[in-house]
C-alpha positions, 0 to 999 in steps of 0.5 A, a space after each residue: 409773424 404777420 407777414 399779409 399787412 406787409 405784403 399789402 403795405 408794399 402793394 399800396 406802395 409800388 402802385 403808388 410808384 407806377 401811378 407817378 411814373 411816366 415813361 421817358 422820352 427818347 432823349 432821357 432814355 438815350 441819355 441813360 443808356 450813355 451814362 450807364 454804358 459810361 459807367 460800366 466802361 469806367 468799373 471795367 477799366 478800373 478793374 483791369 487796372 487792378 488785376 494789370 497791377 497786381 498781375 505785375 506784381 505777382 511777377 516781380 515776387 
């Protein structure tokens, strides 16, 4: 089982990930704290939609 030449590959490249990344300007960070807040709004809204149906559901039966 090698697991060190592994390790050593993921290192190479996670600092190869950091030396390209830059740190976001505030316009692209409020901007994906909308669309993530966005996201989780729409995954809430989905899921109360399901268990409001289901609920209805369950009630008829």
């Amino acid at each position: 089982m090698v697991v060190l030449p592994n390790i050593g590959e993921f290192i190479q490249k996670a600092l190869r990930v950091l030396r390209v990344s830059y740190r976001p300007t505030q316009d692209e960070f409020y901007e994906t704290i909308k669309v993530t807040g966005l996201g989780m709004v729409l995954v809430g809204l989905v899921g109360f939609i399901i268990n409001f149906i289901f609920s209805i559901l369950s009630k008829e039966g």
